[in-house]
C-alpha positions as CSV (number, residue, x, y, z in Angstrom):
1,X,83.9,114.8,81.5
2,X,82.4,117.5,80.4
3,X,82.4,121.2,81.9
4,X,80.9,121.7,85.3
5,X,78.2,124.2,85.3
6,X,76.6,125.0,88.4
7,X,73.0,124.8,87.4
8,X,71.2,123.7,90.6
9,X,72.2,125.3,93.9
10,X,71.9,121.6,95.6
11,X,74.2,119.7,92.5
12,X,77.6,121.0,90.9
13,X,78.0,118.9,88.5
14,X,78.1,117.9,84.5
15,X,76.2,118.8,81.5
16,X,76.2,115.6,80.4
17,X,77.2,112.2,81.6
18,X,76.7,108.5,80.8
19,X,72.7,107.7,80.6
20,X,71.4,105.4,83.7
21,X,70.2,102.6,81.7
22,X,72.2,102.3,78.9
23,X,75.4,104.0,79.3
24,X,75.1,106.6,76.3
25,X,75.3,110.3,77.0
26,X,72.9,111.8,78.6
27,X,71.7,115.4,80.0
28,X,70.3,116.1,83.8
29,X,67.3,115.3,84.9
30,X,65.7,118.9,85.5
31,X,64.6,118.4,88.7
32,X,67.5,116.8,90.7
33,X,70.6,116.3,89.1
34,X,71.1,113.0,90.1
35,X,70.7,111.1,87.1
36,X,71.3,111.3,83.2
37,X,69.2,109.7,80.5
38,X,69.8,109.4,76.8
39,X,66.1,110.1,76.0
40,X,62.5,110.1,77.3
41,X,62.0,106.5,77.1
42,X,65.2,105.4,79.0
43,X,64.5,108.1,81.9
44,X,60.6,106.1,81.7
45,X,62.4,102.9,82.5
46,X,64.5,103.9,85.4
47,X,61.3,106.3,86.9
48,X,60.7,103.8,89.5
49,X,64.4,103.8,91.0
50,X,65.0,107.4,90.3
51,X,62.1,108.8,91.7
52,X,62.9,108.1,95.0
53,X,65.7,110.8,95.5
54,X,64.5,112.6,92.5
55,X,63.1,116.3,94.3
56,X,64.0,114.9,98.0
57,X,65.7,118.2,99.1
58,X,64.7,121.4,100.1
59,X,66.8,124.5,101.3
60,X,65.7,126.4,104.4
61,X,67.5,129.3,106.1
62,X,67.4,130.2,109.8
63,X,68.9,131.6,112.5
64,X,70.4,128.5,114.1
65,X,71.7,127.0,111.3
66,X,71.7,129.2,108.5
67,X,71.2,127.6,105.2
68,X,70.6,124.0,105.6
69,X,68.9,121.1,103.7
70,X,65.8,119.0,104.6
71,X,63.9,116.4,103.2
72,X,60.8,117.3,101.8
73,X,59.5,113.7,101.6
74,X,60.0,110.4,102.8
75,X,63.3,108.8,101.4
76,X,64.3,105.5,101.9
77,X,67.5,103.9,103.2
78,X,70.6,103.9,100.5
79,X,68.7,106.6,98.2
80,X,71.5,108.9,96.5
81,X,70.0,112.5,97.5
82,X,73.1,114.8,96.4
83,X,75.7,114.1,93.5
84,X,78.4,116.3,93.0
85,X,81.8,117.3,91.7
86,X,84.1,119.2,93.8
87,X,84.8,122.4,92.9
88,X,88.4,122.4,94.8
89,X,90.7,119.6,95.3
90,X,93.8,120.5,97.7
91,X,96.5,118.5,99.4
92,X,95.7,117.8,103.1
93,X,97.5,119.3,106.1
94,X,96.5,116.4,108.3
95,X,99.9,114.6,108.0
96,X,103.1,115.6,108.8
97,X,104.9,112.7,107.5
98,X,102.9,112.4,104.6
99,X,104.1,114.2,100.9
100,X,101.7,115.1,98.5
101,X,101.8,115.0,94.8
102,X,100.4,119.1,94.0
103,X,99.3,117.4,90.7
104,X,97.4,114.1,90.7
105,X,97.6,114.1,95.1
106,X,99.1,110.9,95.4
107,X,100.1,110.3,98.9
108,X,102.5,107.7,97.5
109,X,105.9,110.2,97.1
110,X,109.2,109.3,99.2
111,X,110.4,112.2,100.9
112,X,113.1,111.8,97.9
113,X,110.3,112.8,96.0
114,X,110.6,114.9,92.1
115,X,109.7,118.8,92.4
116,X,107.7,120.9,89.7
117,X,110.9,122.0,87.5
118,X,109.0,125.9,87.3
119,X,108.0,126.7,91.0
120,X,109.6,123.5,93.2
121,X,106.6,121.9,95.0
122,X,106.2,117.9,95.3
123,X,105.6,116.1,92.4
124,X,105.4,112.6,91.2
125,X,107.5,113.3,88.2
126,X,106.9,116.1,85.2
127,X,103.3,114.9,83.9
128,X,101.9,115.6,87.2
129,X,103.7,119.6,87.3
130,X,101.7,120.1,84.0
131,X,98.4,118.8,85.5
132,X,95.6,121.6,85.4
133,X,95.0,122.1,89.0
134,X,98.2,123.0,89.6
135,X,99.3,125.3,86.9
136,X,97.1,128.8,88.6
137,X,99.5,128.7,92.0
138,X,102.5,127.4,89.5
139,X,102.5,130.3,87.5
140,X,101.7,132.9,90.6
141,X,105.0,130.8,92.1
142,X,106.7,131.9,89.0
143,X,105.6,135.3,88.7
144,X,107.1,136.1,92.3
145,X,110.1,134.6,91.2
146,X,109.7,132.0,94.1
147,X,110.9,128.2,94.2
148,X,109.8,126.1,97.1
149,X,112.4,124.4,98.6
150,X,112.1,120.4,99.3
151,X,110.1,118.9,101.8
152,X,112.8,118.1,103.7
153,X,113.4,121.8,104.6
154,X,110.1,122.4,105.6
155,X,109.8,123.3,109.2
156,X,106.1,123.4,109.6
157,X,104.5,120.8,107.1
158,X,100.9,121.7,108.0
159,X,101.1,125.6,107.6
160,X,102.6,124.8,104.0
161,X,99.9,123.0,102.9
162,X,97.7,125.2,104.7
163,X,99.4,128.1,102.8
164,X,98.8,125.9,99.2
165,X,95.0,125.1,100.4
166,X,94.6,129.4,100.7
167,X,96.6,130.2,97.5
168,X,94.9,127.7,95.1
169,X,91.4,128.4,96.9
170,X,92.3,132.3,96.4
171,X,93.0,131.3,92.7
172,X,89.8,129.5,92.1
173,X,87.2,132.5,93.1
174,X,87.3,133.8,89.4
175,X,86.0,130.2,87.8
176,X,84.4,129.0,90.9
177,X,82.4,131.9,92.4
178,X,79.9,129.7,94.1
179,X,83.4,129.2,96.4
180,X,82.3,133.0,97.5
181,X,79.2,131.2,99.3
182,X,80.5,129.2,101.7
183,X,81.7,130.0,105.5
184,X,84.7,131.3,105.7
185,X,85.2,132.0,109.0
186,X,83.6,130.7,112.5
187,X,81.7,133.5,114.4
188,X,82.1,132.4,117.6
189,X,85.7,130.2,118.1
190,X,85.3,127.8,121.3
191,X,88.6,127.8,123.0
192,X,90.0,124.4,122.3
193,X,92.1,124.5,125.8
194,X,95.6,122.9,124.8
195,X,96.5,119.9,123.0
196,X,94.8,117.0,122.8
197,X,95.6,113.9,124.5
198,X,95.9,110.9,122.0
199,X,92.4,109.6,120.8
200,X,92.2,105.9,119.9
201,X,90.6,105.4,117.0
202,X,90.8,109.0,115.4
203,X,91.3,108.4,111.8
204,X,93.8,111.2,110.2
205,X,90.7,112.7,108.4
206,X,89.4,114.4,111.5
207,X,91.6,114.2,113.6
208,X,93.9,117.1,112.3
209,X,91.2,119.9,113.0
210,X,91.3,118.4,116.6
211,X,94.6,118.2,117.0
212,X,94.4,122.5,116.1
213,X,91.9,123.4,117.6
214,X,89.3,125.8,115.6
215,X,90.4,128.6,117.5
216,X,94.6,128.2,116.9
217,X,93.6,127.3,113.3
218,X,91.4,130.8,112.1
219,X,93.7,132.8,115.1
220,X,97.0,131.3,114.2
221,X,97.4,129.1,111.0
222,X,95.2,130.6,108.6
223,X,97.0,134.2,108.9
224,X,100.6,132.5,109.5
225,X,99.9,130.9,105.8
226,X,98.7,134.1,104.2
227,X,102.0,135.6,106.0
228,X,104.2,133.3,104.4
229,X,102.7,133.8,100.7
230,X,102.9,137.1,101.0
231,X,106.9,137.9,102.7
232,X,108.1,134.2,102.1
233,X,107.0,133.4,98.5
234,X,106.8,137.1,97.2
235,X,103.0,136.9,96.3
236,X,102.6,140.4,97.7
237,X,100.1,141.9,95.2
238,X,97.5,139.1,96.7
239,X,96.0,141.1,100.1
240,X,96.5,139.2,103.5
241,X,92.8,139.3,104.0
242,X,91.8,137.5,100.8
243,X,94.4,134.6,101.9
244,X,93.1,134.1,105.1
245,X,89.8,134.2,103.9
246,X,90.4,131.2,101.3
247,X,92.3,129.4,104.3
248,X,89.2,129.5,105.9
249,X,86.9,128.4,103.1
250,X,89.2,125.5,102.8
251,X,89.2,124.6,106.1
252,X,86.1,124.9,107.2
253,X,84.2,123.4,104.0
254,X,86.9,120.5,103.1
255,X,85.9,117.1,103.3
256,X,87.8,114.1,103.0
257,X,87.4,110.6,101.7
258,X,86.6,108.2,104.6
259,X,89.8,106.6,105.5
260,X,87.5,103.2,106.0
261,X,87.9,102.9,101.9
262,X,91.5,102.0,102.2
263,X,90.0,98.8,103.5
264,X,90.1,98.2,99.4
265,X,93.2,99.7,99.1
266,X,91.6,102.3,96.3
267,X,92.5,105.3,97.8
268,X,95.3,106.6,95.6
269,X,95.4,109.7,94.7
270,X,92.0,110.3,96.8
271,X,93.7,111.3,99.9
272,X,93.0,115.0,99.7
273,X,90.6,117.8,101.2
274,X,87.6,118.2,98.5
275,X,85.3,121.7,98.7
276,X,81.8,120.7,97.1
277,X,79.5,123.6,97.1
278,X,75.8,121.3,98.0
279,X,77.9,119.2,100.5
280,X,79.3,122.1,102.4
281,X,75.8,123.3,103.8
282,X,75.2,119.9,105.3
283,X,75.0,119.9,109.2
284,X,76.4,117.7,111.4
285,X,74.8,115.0,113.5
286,X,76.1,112.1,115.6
287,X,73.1,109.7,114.0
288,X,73.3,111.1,110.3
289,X,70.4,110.6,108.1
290,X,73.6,110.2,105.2
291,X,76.8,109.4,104.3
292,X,79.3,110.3,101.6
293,X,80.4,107.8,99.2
294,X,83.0,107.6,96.1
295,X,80.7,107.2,92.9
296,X,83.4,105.7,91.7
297,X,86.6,105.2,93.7
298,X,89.2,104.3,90.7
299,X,88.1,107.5,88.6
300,X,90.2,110.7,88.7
301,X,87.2,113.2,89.3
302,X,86.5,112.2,92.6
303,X,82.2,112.3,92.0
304,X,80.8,111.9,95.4
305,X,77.2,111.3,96.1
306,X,75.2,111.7,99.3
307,X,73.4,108.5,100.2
308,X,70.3,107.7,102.9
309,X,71.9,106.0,105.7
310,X,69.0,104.4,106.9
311,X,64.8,105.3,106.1
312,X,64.4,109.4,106.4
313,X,61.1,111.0,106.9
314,X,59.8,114.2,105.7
315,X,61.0,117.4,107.5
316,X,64.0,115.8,108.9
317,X,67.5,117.4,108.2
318,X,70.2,116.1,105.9
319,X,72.8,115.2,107.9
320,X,76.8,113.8,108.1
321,X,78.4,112.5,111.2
322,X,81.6,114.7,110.7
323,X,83.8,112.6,113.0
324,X,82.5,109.5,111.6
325,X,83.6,107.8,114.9
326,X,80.2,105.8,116.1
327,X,82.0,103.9,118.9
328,X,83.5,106.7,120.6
329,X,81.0,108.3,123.8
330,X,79.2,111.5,124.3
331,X,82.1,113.5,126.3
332,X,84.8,112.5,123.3
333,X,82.3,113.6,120.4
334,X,81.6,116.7,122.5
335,X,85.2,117.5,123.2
336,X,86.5,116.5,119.5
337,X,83.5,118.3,117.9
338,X,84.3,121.4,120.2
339,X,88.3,121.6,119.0
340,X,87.6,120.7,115.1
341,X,84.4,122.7,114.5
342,X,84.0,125.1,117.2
343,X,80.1,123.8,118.2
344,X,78.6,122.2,121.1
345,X,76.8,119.0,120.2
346,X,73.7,118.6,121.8
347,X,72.2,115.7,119.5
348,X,70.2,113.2,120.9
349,X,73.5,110.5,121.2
350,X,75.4,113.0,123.2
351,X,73.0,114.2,126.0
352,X,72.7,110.2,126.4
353,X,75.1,108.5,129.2
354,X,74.4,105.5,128.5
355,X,75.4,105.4,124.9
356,X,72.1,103.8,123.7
357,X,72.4,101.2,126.5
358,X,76.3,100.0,125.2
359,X,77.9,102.8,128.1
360,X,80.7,103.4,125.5
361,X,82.3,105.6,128.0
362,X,81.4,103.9,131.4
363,X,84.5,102.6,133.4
364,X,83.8,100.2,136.2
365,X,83.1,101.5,140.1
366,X,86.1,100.5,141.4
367,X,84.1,100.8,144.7
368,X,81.5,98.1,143.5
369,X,84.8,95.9,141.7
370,X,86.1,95.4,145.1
371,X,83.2,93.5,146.3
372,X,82.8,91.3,143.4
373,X,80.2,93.1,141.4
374,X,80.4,94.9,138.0
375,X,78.5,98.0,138.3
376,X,79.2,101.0,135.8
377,X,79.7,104.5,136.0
378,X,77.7,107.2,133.8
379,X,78.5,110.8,133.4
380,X,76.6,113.3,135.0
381,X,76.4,115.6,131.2
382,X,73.5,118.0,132.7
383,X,75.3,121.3,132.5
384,X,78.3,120.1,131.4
385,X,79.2,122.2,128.2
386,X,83.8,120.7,128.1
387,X,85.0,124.6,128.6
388,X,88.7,124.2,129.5
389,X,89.0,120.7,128.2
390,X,87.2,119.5,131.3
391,X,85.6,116.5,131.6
392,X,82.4,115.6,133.7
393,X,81.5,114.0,136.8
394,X,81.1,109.9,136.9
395,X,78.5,108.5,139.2
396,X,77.9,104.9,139.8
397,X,74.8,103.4,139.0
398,X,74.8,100.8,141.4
399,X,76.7,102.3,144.9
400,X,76.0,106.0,143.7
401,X,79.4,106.9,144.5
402,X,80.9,109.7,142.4
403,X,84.6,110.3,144.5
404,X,86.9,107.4,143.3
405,X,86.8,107.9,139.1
406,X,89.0,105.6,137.7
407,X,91.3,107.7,135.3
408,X,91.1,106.5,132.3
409,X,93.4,109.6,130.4
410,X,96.5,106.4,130.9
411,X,94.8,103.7,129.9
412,X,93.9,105.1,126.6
413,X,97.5,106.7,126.3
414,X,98.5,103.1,126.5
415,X,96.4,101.4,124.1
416,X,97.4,104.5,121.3
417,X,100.8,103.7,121.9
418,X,99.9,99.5,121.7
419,X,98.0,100.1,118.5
420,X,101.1,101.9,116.5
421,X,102.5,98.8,117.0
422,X,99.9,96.1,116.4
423,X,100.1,93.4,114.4
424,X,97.0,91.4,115.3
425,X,94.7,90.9,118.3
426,X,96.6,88.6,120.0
427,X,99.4,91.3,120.2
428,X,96.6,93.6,122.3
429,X,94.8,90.4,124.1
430,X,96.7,90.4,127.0
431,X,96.8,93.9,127.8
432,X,92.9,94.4,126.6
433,X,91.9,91.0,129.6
434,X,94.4,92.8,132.3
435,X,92.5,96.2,131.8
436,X,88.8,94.7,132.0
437,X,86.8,93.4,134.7
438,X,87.7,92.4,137.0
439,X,91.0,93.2,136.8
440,X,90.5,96.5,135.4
441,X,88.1,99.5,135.0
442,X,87.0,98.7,131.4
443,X,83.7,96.7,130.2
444,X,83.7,94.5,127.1
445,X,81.8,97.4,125.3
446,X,83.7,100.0,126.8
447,X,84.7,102.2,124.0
448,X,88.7,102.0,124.5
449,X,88.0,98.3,124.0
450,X,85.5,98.0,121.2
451,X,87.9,100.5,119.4
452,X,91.3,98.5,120.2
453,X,89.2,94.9,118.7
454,X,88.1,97.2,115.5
455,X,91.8,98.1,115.1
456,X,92.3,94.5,115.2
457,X,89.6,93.7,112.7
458,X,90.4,96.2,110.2
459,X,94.4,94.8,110.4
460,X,93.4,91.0,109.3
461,X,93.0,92.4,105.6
462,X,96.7,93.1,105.8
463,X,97.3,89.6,107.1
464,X,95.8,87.8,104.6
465,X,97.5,89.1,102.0
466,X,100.6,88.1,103.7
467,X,100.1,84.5,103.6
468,X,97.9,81.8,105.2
469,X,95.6,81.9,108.5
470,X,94.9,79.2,110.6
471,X,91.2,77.8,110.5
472,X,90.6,78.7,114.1
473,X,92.4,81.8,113.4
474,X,89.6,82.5,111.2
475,X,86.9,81.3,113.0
476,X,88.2,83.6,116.2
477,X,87.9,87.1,113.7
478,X,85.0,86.0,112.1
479,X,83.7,85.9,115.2
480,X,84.9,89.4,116.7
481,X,83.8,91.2,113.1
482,X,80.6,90.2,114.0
483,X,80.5,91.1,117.2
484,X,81.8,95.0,115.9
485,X,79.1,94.9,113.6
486,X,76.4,94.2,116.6
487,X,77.8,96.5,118.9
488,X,78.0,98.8,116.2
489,X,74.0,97.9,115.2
490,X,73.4,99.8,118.7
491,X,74.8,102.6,118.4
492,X,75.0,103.4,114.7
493,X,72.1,101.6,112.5
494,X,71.8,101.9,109.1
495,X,74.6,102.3,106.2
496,X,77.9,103.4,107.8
497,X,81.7,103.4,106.2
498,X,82.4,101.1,109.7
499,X,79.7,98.6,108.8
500,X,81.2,98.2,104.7
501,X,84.7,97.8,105.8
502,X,83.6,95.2,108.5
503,X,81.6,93.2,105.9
504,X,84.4,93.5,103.2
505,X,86.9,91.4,106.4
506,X,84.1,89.5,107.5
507,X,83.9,88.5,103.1
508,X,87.8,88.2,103.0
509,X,87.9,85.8,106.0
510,X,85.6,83.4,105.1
511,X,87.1,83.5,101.3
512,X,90.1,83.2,102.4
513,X,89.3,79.5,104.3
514,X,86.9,78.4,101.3
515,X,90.3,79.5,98.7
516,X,92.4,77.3,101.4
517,X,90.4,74.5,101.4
518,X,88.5,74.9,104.9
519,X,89.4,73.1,108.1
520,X,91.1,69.5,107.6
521,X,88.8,66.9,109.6
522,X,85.5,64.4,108.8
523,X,83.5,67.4,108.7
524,X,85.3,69.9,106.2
525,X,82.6,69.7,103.9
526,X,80.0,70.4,106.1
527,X,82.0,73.5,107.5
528,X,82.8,74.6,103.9
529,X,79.2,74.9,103.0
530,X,78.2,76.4,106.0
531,X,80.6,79.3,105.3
532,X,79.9,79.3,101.7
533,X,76.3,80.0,103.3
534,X,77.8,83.4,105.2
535,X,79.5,84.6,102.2
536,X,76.5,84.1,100.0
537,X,74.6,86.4,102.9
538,X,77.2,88.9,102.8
539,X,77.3,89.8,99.8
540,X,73.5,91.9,99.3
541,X,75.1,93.6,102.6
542,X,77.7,94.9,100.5
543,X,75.7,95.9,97.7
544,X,74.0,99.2,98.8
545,X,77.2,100.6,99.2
546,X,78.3,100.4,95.1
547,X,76.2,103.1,92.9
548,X,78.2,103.6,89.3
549,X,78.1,100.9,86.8
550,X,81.7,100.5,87.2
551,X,81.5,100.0,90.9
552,X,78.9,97.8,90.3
553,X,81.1,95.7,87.7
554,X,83.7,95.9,90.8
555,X,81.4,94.5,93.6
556,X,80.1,91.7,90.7
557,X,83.5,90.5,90.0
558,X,85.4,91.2,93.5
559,X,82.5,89.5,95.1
560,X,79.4,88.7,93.7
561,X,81.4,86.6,91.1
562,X,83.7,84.4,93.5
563,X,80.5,83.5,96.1
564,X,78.4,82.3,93.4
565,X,81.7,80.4,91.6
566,X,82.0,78.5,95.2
567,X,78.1,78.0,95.8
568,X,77.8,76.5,92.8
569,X,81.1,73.7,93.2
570,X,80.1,72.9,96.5
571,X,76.4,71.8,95.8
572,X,77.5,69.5,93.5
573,X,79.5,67.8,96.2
């Protein structure tokens, strides 16, 4: 592609790219950025598409936020509002037991894994030590006369790839000086009060900054990394100050892909912390009004665009759920939030108890379970602001009691451990009916459960490839995706990365027992058209999700492609 030039303060991006409508280069619309067009008469064609993103943004500065973006009309839902390059593409520190290609940043390397034959960090062979991103902190390597050693030496994983995330950011400033712009530092560091307990259903992407805390990562990391250039690697003529200041840009500003794309296994070499300069001032909020989406998932520059989760009105911010976790309650967003970005969220979802009426948190009175009945118990957030890692008080809604608090710290201890080692639902069945009521303190939408069954979802992808499942197999998961995808209609409506990958298994199950031939019995056809039904209804579902013409190509022949195929051999049975 061609040079980025950062043009608009809201799009870093080409000069020219391939034209909406017919594929030709194109330049920029003027306004937005968002889409190229070969001429006059193409960009005439596509007006009625493009206009509804076209000028939807506005910056605003203020106190509380800083700089921030807001809508300065009414956009509808799966509008692309933002399209941008990233400036910075960095390993992530997120994984201990993950090695990194410095190059292309596959996560595919074996800790047996090729090093850059000039300055010795991971490589997937000598192509990738050549790449362009990594020759600036190759030759600063070699001009300290320093060769990293292999991975299997390292002794702290994270604070080396921390320390790479500083030096290459550091590096950048001269041809990215629109890096300069963004926070490097939080003002006011919340105390993130120890480690964290295991979180179920904490994907890798967020759940390193909460495993650090914001505080031990600008106190401790950030400087440990610019300590270790500096004595370690030689790069002393590079102050201490301008390291830990890129460590923080990094940090602070990085985004990751959504881990729920691996649901299409496309994430190769996508696994990596990304630094755009338009996404970086985009606030956080539990109900987003957007979502970040690969413009095209198999294509080396990483485009991502910004998409309308659901219909946005004027004057309402632009918006990302950072932990992109919509099952998990008030108290965990707050806590999480707290430890990976150092803010109290006071959004509408997490000043709510009852989770939009699901009580994702809520265990069962055990006071009330005694004598037969199910009552839950909401927590009393008023005041409650998770200083010291506390938690809240629980009241019953039905007895009032607020003494006996079943604690629920074990029971999701248990069900982290039972999902390292699941294979399937009905490996976590038995514990998830012995933990709800009325044996135990859980609800069937109690978070710790809805999470454990959307483990279980997610895993069925993996089990079809692996060979055949049983009819009633299928029916039983068919089932339980859509019951994800209503619970998760509650508390998250609107385009989510949850709701595609839940559609994609709900698409592969009921493929998978059309491919297979349906159920054996007098009624197979019947059942086989009735499923070929579901498919066909899936598939618009998935559609707002895919934006690029070669996504589009993707969803027509991954999906679009096989429905129609079986819709049309079955109505001429």
């Amino acid at each position: 592609m061609a040079e980025q030039q950062p043009t608009n303060p809201l799009c870093y991006n080409t000069e020219s790219a391939p034209c909406a409508v017919c594929g030709a280069e194109g330049r920029p619309c003027e306004t937005c950025r968002l889409d190229f067009y070969c001429g006059d008469e193409h960009r005439a064609l596509d007006e009625a598409r493009h206009a509804a993103g076209c000028g939807a943004l506005e910056e605003r500065r203020d106190d509380a936020l800083g700089r921030h973006l807001v809508f300065a009309k009414d956009v509808p839902a799966g509008t692309v509002v933002l399209r941008e390059l990233p400036m910075l593409v960095v390993p992530p520190p997120w994984n201990p037991r993950m090695v990194f290609c410095v190059g292309c940043l596959s996560d595919g390397l074996s800790l047996l894994h090729s090093q850059c034959p000039r300055c010795g960090w991971p490589v997937c062979g000598a192509a990738c030590s050549r790449l362009p991103r990594h020759q600036l902190e190759c030759a600063a390597f070699q001009r300290a006369g320093f060769k990293c050693e292999h991975v299997l030496s390292w002794t702290d994983k994270p604070m080396m790839w921390t320390a790479l995330a500083a030096l290459r950011t550091h590096l950048a400033l001269e041809k990215q000086p629109l890096l300069l712009d963004l926070q490097s530092s939080h003002s006011a560091v919340l105390p993130s009060a120890g480690a964290l307990p295991g979180v179920l259903g904490m994907v890798d992407a967020a759940g390193w900054r909460c495993t650090v805390g914001a505080d031990v990562r600008q106190g401790q990391r950030w400087p440990a990394a610019a300590r270790w250039l500096r004595e370690k690697a030689g790069l002393h003529w590079i102050a201490e100050q301008d390291l830990v200041r890129a460590a923080g840009i990094c940090d602070i500003n990085g985004v990751q892909l959504n881990p729920m794309d691996a649901v299409e296994s496309v994430v190769q070499a996508k696994m990596a912390t990304f630094v755009f300069h338009g996404v970086s001032f985009v606030e956080h909020c539990c109900n987003p009004t957007a979502m970040l989406l690969c413009r095209d998932s198999e294509a080396a520059h990483c485009e991502q665009l910004l998409v309308t989760t659901r219909d946005v009105k004027a004057g309402e911010h632009l918006s990302l759920d950072y932990l992109d976790a919509p099952f998990q309650d008030a108290v965990t967003r707050r806590r999480l939030l707290r430890r990976g970005w150092s803010f109290e969220c006071r959004c509408e979802r997490c000043v709510d108890p009852t989770a939009c009426g699901v009580h994702l948190g809520s265990p069962c009175c055990p006071v009330c379970s005694e004598r037969g009945e199910q009552q839950l118990m909401a927590a009393e957030l008023a005041g409650w602001d998770g200083q010291d890692g506390g938690k809240p008080g629980y009241r019953c809604l039905g007895c009032g009691q607020s003494d006996d608090v079943p604690d629920m710290d074990d029971v999701e201890a248990d069900l982290v451990a039972l999902k390292t080692a699941m294979s399937g639902y009905d490996t976590i069945a038995p514990t998830l009916d012995e933990l709800t009521y009325p044996d135990g303190p859980l609800h069937k939408d109690h978070r710790l459960r809805l999470l454990s069954e959307l483990s279980a979802s997610l895993v069925v992808a993996v089990q079809l490839l692996s060979g055949h499942m049983s009819d009633a197999d299928i029916k039983r998961n068919v089932a339980r995706v859509e019951r994800m995808l209503a619970a998760l209609g509650k508390v998250k409506q609107g385009l989510s990365h949850h709701r595609w990958a839940l559609l994609i298994v709900k698409y592969d199950l009921l493929f998978h027992s059309l491919e297979t031939g349906g159920p054996r019995g007098p009624h197979r056809l019947q059942v086989m058209k009735e499923r070929c039904k579901e498919l066909e209804a899936t598939v618009p579902l998935l559609e707002p999700f895919y934006f690029s013409p070669t996504e589009k190509q993707r969803l027509f022949q991954t999906y679009q492609r096989p429905a129609s195929l079986f819709s049309d051999a079955l109505s001429a049975v």
